[in-house]
C-alpha positions as CSV (number, residue, x, y, z in Angstrom):
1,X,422.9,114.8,-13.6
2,X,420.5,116.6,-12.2
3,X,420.6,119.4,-14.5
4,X,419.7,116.7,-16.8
5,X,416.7,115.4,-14.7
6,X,415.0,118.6,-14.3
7,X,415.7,119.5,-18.7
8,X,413.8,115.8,-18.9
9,X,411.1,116.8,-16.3
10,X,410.5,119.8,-18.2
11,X,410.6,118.6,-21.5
12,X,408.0,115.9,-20.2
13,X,405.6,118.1,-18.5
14,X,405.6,120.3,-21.5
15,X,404.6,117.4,-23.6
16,X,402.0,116.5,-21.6
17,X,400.6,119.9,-21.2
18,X,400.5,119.8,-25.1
19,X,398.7,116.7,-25.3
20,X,395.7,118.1,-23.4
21,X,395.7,121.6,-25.5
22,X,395.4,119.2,-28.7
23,X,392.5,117.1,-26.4
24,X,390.5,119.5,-26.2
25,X,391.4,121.2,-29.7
26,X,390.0,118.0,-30.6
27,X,386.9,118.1,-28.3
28,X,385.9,121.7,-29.8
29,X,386.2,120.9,-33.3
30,X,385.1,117.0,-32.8
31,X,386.8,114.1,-32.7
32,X,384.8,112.2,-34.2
33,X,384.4,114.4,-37.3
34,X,388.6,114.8,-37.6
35,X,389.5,111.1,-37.0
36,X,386.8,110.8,-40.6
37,X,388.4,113.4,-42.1
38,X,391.6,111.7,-41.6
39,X,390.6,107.9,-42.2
40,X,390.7,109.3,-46.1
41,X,393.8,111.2,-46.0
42,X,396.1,110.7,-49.3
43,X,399.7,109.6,-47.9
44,X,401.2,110.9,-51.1
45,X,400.6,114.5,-50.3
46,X,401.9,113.8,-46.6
47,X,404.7,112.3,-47.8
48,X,405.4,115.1,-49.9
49,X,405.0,117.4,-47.3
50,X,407.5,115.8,-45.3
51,X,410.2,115.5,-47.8
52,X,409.5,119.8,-48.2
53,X,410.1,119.9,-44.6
54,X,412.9,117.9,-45.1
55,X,414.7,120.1,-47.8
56,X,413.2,123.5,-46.0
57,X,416.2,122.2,-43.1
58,X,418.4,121.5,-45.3
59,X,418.5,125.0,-46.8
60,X,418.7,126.6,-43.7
61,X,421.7,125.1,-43.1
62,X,423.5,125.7,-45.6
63,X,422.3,129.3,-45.3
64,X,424.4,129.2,-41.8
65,X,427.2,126.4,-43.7
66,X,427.6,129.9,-45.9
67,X,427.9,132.2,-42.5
68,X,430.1,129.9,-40.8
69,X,432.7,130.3,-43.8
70,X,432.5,133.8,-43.8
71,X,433.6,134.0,-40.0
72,X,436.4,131.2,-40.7
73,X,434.9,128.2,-39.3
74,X,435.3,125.3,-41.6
75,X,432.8,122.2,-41.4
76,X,432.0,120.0,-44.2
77,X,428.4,120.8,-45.2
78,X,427.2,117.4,-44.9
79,X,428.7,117.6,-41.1
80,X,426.8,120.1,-40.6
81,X,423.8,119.3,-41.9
82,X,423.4,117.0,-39.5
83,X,424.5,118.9,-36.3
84,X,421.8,121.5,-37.1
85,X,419.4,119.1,-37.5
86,X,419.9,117.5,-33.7
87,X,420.2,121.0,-32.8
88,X,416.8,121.7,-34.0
89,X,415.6,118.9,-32.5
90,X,416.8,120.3,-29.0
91,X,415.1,123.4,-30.2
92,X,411.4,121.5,-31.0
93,X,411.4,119.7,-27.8
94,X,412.2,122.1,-25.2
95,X,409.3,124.3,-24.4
96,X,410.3,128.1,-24.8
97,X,413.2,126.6,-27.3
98,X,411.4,128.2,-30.2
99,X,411.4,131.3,-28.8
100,X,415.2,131.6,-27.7
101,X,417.1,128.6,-28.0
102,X,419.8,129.8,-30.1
103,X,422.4,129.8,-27.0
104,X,421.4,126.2,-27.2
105,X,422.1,125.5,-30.8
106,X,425.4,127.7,-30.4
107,X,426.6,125.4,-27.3
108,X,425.5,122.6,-29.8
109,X,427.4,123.7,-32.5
110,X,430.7,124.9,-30.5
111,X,430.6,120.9,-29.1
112,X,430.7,119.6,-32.6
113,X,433.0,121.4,-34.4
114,X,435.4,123.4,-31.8
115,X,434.4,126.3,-32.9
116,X,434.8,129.2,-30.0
117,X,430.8,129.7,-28.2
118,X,430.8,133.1,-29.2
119,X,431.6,133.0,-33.1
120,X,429.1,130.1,-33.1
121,X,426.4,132.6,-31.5
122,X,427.2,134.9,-33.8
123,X,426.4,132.6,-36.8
124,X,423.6,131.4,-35.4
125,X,422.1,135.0,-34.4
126,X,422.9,136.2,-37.9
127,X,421.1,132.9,-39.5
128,X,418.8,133.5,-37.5
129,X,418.1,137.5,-38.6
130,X,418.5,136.5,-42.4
131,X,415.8,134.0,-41.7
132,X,413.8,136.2,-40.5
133,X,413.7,138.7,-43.6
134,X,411.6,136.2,-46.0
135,X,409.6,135.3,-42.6
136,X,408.4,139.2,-42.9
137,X,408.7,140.0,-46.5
138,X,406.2,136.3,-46.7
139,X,403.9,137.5,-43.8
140,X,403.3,141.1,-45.6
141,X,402.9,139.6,-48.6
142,X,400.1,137.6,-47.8
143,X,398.6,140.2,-45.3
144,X,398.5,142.8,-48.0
145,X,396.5,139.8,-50.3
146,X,393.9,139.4,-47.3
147,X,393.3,143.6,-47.1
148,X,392.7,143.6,-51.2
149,X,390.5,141.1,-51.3
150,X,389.0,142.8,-48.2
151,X,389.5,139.1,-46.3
152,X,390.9,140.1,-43.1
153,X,388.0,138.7,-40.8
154,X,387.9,141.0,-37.3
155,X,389.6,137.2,-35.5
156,X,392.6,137.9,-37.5
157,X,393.6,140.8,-37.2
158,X,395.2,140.3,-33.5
159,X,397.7,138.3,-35.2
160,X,398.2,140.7,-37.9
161,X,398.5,143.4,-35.6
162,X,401.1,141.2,-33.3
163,X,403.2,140.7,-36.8
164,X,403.1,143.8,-38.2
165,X,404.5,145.0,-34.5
166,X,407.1,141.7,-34.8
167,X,408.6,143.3,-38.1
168,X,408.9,146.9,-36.6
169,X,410.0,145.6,-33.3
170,X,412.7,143.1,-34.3
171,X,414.7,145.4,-36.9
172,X,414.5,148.7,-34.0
173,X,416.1,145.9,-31.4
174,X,418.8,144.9,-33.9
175,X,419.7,148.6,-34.8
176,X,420.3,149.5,-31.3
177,X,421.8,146.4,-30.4
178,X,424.7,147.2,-33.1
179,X,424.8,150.9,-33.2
180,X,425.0,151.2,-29.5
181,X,427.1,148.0,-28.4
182,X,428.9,149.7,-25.9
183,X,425.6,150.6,-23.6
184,X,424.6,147.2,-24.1
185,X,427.8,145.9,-23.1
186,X,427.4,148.0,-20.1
187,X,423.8,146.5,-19.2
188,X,424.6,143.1,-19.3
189,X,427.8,143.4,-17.3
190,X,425.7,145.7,-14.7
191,X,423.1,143.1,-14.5
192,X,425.3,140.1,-14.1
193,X,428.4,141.6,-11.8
194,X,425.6,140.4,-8.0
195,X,425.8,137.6,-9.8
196,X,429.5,137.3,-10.4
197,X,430.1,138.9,-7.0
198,X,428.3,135.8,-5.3
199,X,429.7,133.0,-7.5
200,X,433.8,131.9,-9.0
201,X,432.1,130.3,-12.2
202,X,431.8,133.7,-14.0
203,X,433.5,136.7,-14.0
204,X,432.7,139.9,-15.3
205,X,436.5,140.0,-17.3
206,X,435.7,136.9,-18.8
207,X,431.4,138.3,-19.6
208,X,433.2,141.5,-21.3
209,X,435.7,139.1,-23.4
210,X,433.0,136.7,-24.7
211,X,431.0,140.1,-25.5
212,X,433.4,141.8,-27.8
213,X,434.6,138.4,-29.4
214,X,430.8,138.0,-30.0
215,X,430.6,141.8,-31.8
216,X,433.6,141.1,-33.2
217,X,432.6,138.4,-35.3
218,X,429.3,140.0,-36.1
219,X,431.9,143.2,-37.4
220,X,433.5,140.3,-40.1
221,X,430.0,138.9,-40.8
222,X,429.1,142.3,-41.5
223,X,431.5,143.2,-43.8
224,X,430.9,140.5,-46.1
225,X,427.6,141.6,-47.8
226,X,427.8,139.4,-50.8
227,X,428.2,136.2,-48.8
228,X,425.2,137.1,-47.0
229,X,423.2,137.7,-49.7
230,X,423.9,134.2,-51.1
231,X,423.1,132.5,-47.3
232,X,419.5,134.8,-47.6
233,X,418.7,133.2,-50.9
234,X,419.2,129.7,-49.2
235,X,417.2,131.4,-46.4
236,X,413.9,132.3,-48.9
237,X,413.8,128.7,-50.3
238,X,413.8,127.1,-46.8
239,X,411.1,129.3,-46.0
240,X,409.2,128.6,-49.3
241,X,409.7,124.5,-48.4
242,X,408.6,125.3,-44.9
243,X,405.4,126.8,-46.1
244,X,404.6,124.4,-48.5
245,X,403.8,121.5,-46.1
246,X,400.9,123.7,-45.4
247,X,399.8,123.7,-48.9
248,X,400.0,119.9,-49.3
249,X,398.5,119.3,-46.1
250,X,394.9,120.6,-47.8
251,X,395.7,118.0,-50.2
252,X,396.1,115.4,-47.9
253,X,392.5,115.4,-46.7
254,X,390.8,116.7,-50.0
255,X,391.3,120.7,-50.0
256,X,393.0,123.4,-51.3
257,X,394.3,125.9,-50.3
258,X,395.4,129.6,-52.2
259,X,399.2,129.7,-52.0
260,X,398.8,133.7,-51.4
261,X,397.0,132.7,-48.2
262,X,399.9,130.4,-47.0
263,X,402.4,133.1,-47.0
264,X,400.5,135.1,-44.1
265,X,398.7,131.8,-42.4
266,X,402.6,129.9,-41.6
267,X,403.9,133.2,-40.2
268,X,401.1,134.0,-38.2
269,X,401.0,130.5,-36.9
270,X,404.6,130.5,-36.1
271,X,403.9,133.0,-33.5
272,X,402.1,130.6,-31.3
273,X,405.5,129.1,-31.0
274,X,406.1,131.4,-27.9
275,X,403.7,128.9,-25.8
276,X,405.3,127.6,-23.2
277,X,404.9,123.9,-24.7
278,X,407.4,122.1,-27.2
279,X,407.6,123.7,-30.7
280,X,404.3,125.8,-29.3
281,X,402.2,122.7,-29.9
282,X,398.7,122.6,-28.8
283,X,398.7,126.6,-29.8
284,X,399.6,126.6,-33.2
285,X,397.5,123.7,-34.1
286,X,394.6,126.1,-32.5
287,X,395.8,129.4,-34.7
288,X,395.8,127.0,-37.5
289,X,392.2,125.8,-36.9
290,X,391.1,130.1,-36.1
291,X,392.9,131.0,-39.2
292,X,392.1,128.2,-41.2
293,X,388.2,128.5,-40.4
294,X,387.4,132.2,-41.4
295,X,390.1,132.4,-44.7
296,X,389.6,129.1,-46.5
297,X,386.1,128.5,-45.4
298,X,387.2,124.8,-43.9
299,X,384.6,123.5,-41.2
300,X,386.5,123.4,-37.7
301,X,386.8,119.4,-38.2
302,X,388.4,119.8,-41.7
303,X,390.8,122.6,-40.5
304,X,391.7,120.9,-37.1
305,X,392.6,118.0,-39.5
306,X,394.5,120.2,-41.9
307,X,396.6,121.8,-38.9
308,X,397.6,118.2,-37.6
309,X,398.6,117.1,-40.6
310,X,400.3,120.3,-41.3
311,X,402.3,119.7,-38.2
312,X,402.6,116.5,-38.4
313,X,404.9,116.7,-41.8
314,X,406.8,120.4,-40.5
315,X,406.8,119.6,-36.5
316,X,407.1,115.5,-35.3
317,X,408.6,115.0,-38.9
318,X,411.8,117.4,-38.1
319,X,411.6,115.9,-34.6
320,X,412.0,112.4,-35.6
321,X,414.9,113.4,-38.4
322,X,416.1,115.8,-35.5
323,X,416.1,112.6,-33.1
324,X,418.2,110.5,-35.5
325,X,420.8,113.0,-36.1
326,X,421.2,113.7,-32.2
327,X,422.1,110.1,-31.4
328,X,424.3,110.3,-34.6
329,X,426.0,113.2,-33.3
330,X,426.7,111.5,-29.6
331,X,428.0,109.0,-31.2
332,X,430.3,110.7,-33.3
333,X,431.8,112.7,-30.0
């Protein structure tokens, strides 16, 4: 219980911490001018928006339905669908969960289905890497548009930079994690045997058992390459209907938008998600508005405007599906 307390006290100071970055977002770029800009919104294009969002989630999971098979867990996909969905919802609302809730989503998981912990880590560490493959191959895509058409303004390139050195870093980190197992085996066990030595709730047998079970079902994952080819083109349409929100958010208030520019201005955004808030809110809407501003040429009212929107369809949207398909999911337990 009071686990619980202290997860709700931090979920709620995170929101409220949130709620003033997106203030005073607001009080930069004008209130005044946004709430206008808004008051002639076309719900058609938001609703569109949303149903993208919508469909980006579903892809995604049946990119890990497809990885969950290959390790020789069986779930119905429609099952599924909605246990990662209330698992992403855990994800959107705990501040830091976008940048490393996947033991969450892997406890989720193992709950629903009795599935061990560790294969379900596995499936979601591996969803998670196939995901991130289009998230790079989108970002250099549009960052290459931005250098030919000699439109990378000096305010971007930070987040170009921090990109380029996220699709360097990330592949060098999963190389050594696999090719050298056994010395990472032999860090975690060194870091947590104080631990173990203070405390009968873990053991370092039982931390070396849940390791190689976890390697061991990233060894069958592994050697089914076809099977993860066909969850990685599941993976490149989800992130195609996760972009697109972005797109049809410009159309909501009366913009446009170049679809090139959209494949480096979601991933670039996305990285605000590290903030120490829920989903990274109150810091992506402000990469949207820095981005937006210099590479589409939107006043800071029209591209604060755009960002909410934006999030409104890809973030609150999968937080209000993700909402509904937790208390479905309690129930069903």
């Amino acid at each position: 219980q009071f686990a619980e307390r202290r997860t709700l006290t931090k979920i709620g100071v995170g929101f409220v911490i949130a709620a003033i970055l997106l203030y005073l977002l607001g009080v930069v770029a004008g209130w005044d001018e946004i709430i206008a800009t808004l008051q002639d919104a076309r719900p058609r294009w938001l609703a569109l928006a949303c149903l993208s969002t919508f469909f980006g989630l579903v892809m995604w999971g049946k990119a890990w339905h497809v990885v969950l098979a290959v390790i020789g867990i069986e779930v119905r996909f429609r099952r599924l669908v909605v246990t990662y969905f209330a698992a992403t919802f855990a994800n959107y609302v705990t501040p830091f969960g976008q940048a490393g809730g996947e033991p969450f989503i892997a406890y989720v998981l193992s709950q629903d289905t009795g599935a061990s912990y560790e294969d379900s880590l596995a499936s979601v560490v591996i969803a998670d890497l196939l995901n991130l493959l289009p998230f790079f191959n989108f970002a250099a895509v549009g960052l290459a548009v931005l250098v030919l058409r000699a439109r990378l303004p000096d305010a971007v390139r930070p987040l170009a930079f921090g990109l380029t050195a996220l699709a360097i870093a990330i592949p060098l980190i999963t190389y050594v994690g696999w090719n050298y197992r056994d010395t990472v085996e032999a860090g975690v066990i060194r870091l947590l045997t104080p631990i173990a030595c203070r405390t009968k709730r873990l053991s370092i047998e039982s931390v070396r058992d849940r390791i190689e079970r976890f390697y061991g079902s990233l060894e069958v994952l592994a050697a089914e390459p076809r099977e993860l080819l066909y969850a990685l083109g599941f993976s490149y349409v989800g992130w195609v209907l996760f972009a697109l929100p972005l797109y049809f958010a410009a159309l909501t208030i009366g913009q446009t938008i170049d679809p090139l520019l959209i494949l480096f201005v979601v991933p670039a955004s996305t990285i605000a998600g590290v903030l120490p808030t829920p989903g990274g809110t109150g810091g992506v809407e402000t990469v949207l508005v820095l981005l937006l501003g210099p590479l589409v040429g939107l006043s800071p009212p029209a591209a604060a405007a755009m960002a909410l929107v934006y999030r409104l369809a890809s973030y609150w949207f999968a937080i209000l599906v993700g909402g509904i398909s937790s208390l479905y999911v309690i129930a069903r337990a």
